[in-house]
C-alpha positions as YAML, in Angstrom:
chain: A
units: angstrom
residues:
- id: 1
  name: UNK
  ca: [-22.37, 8.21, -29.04]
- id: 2
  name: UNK
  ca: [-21.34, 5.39, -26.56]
- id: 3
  name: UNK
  ca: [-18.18, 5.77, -24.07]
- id: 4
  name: UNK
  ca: [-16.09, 3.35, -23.33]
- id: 5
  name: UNK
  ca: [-16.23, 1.81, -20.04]
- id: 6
  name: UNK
  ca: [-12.50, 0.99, -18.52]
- id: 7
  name: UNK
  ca: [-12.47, -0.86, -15.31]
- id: 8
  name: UNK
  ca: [-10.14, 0.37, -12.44]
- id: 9
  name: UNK
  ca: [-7.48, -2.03, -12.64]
- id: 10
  name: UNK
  ca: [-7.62, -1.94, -16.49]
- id: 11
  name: UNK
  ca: [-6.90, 1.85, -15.88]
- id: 12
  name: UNK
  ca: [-4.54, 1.62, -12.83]
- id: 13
  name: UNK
  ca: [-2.43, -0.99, -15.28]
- id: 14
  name: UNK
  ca: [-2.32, 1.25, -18.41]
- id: 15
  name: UNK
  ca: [-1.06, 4.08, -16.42]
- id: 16
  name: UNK
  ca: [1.59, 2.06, -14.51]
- id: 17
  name: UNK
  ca: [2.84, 0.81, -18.38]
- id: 18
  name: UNK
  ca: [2.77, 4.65, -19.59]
- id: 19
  name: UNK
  ca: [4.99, 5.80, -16.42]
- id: 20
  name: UNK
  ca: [7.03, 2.65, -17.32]
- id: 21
  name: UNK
  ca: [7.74, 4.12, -21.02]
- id: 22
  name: UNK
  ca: [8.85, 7.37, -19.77]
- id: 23
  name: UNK
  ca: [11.47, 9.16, -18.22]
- id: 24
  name: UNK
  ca: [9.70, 10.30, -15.52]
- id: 25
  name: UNK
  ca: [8.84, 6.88, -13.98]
- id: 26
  name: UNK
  ca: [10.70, 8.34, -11.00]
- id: 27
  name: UNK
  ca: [9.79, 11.16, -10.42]
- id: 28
  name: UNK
  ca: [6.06, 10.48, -10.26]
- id: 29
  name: UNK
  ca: [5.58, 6.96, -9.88]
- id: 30
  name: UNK
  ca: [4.63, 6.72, -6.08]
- id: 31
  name: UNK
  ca: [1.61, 6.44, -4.75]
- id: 32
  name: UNK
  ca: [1.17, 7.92, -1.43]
- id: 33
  name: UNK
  ca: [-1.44, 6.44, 1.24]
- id: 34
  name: UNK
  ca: [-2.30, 7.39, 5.11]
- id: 35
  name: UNK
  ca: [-1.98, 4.46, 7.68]
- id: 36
  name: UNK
  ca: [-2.58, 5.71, 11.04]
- id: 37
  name: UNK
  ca: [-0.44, 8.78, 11.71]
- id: 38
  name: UNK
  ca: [2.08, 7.48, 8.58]
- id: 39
  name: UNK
  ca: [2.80, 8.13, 5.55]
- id: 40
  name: UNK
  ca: [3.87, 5.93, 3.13]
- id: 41
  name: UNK
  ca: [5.06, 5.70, -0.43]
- id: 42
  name: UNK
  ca: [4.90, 2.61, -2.64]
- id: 43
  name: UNK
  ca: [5.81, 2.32, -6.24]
- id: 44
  name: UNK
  ca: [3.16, 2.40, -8.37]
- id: 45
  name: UNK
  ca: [4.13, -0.69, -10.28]
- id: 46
  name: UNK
  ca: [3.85, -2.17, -7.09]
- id: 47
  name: UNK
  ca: [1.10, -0.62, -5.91]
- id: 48
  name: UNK
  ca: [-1.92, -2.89, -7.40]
- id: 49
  name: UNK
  ca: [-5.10, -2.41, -7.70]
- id: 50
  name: UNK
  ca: [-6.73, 0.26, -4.84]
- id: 51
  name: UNK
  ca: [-10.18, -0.79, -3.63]
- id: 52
  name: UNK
  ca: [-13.19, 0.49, -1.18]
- id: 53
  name: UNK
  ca: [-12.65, -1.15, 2.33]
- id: 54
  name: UNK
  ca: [-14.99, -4.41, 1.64]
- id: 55
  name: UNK
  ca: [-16.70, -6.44, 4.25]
- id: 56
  name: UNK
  ca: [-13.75, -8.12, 6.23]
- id: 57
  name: UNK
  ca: [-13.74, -11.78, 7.42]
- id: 58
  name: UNK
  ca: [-12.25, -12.11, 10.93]
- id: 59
  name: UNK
  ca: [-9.94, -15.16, 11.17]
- id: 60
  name: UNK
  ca: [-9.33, -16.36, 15.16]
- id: 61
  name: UNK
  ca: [-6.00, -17.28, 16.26]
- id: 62
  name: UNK
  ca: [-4.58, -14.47, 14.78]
- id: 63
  name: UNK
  ca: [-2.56, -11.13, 15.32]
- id: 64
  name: UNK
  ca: [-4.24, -8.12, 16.23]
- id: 65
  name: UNK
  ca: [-2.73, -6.60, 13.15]
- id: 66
  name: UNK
  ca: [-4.43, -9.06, 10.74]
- id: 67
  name: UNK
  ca: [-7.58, -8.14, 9.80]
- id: 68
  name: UNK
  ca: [-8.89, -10.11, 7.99]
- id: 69
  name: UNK
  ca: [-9.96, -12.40, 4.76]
- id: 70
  name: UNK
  ca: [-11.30, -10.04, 1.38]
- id: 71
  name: UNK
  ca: [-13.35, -11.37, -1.41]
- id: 72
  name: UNK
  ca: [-12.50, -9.12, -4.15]
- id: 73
  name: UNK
  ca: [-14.50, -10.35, -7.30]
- id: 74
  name: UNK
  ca: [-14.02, -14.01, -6.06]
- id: 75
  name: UNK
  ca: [-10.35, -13.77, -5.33]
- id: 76
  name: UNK
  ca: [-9.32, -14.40, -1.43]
- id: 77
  name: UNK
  ca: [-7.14, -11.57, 0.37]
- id: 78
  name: UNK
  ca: [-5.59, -11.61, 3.37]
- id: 79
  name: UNK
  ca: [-5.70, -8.05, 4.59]
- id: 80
  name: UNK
  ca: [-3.14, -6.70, 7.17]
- id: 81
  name: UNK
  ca: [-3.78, -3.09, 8.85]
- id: 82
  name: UNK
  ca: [-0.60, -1.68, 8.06]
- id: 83
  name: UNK
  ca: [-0.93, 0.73, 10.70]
- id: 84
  name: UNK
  ca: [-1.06, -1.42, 13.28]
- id: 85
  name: UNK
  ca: [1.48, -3.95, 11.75]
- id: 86
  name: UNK
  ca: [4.11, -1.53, 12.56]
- id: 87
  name: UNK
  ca: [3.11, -0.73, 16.06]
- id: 88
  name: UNK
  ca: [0.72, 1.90, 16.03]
- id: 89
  name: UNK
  ca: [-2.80, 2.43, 15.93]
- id: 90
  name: UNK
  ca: [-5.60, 0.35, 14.68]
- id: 91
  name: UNK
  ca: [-6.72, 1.86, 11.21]
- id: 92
  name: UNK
  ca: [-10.75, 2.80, 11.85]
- id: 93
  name: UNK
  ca: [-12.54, 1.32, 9.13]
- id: 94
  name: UNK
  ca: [-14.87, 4.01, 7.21]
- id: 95
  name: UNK
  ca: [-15.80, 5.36, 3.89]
- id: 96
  name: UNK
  ca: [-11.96, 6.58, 3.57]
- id: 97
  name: UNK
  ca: [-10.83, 3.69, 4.27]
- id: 98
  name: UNK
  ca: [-8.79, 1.60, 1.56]
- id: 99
  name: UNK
  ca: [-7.64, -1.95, 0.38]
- id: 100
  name: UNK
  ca: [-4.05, -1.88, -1.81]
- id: 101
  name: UNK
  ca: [-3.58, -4.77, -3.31]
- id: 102
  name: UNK
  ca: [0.15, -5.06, -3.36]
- id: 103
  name: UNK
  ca: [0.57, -8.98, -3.50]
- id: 104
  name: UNK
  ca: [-0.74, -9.72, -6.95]
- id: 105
  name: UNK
  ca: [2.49, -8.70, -9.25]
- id: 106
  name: UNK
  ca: [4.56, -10.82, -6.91]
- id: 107
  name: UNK
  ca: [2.04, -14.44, -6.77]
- id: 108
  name: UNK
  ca: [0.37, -13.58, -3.68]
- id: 109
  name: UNK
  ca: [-3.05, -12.25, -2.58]
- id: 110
  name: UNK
  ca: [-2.22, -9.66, 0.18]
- id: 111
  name: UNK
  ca: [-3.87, -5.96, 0.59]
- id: 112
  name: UNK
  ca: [-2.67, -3.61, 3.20]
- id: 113
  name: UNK
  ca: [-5.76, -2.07, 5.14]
- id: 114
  name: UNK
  ca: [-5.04, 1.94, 5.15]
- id: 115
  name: UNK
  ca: [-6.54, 5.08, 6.13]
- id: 116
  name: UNK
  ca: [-6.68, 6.69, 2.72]
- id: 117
  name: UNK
  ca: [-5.36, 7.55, -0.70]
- id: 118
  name: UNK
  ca: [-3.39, 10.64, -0.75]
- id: 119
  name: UNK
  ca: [-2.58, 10.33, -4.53]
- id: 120
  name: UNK
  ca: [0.93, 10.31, -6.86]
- id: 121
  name: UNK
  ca: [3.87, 11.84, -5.12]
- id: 122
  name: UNK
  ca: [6.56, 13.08, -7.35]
- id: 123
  name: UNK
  ca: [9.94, 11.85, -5.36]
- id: 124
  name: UNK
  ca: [11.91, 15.05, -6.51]
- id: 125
  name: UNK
  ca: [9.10, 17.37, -4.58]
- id: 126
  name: UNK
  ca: [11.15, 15.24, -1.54]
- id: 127
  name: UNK
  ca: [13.65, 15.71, 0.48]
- id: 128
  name: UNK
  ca: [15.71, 12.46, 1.48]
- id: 129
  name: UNK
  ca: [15.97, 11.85, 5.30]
- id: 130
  name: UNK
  ca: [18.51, 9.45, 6.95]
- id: 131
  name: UNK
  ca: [16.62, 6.19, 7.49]
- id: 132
  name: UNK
  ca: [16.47, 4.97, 11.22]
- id: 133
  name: UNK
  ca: [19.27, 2.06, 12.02]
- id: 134
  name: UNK
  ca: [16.16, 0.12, 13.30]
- id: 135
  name: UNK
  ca: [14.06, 0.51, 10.22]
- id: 136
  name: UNK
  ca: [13.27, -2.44, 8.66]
- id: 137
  name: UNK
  ca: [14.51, -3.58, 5.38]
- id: 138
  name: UNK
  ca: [11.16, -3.19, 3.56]
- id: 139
  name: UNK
  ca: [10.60, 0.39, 4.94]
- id: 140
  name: UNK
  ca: [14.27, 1.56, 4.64]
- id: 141
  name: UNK
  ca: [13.91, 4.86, 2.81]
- id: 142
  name: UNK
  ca: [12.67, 8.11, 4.65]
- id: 143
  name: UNK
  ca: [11.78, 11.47, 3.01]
- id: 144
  name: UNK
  ca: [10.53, 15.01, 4.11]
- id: 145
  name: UNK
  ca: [7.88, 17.44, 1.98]
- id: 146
  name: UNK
  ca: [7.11, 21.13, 1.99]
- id: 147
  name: UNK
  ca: [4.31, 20.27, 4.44]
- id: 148
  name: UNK
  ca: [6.84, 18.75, 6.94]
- id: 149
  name: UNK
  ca: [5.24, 15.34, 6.82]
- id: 150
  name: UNK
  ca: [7.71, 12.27, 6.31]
- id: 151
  name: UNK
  ca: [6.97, 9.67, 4.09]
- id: 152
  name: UNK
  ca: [8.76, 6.14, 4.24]
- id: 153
  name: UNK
  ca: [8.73, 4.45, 1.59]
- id: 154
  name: UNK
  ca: [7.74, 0.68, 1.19]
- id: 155
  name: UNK
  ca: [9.63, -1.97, -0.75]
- id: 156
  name: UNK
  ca: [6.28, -4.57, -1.56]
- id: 157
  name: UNK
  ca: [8.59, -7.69, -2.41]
- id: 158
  name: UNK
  ca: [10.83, -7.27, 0.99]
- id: 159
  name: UNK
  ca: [7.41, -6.86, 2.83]
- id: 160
  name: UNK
  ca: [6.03, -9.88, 1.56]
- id: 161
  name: UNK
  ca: [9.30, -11.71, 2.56]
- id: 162
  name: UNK
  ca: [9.82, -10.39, 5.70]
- id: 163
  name: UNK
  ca: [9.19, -13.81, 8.50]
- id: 164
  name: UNK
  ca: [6.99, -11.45, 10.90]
- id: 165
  name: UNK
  ca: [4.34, -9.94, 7.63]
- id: 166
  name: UNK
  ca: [3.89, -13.67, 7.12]
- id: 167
  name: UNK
  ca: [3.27, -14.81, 10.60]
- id: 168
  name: UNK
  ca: [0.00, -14.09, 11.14]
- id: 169
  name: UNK
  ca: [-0.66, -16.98, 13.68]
- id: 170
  name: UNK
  ca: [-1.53, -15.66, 17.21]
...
């Protein structure tokens, strides 16, 4: 007997399609990750591909927050520690450690450097929380769990639009 042998993406993309065909695409279609003390939730159809931290390429000249160029099977990333995009602490690179590829869907090549991979969050399990007037427009939704950790949850497209995510340039 022989198994099958499905590649990670090949999976991650069948079960983004099967949340797409049901009803409960809303309820459990986030993906929640740790970056620095955050918590974040991203739609899993915009979520990508999730990979092991890889060896990062510094580029000079650049903001703290950018850490670097990924090869990813021969594909370029530019990799941007989200934790430390928005302020806060520099994510510490170690086994736990994890490359989402959210740029793909939308035509670019950009992975978010975070902590780890807490798993699929089901937004009904949440309790909506006024946003902050200062949040930005790709971050503009905040929710509380049982556990009393907030989650904000992260529009990909708006991110990759936003003037600031693009200007990496020191």
């Amino acid at each position: 007997m022989t198994k099958k042998k499905i590649r990670l993406h090949e999976f991650q993309s069948y079960l983004a399609a099967r949340l797409a065909g049901t009803s409960t695409q809303t309820a459990a279609g986030l993906l929640g990750v740790q970056a620095g003390s955050d918590y974040w939730l991203v739609d899993l159809a915009d979520s990508g591909e999730i990979v092991p931290l890889t060896l990062l390429t510094t580029v000079p000249l650049t903001k703290p927050w950018f850490a670097g160029l990924a090869n990813i099977r021969g594909n370029l990333y530019s990799v941007v520690d989200l934790s430390a995009f928005v302020g806060k602490e520099v994510t510490p690179r170690n086994s736990s450690s994890r490359l989402l590829l959210i740029g793909t869907r939308h035509g670019s090549n950009a992975a978010l450097l975070v902590n780890r991979m807490i798993g699929l969050r089901n937004v009904d399990a949440l309790t909506p929380e006024p946003a902050s007037d200062d949040a930005p427009a790709w971050a503009p939704e905040l929710y509380a769990d049982n556990e009393g950790r907030r989650w904000k949850k992260l529009k990909v497209r708006e991110l990759l639009a936003d003037e600031k995510f693009m200007d990496i340039a020191a």
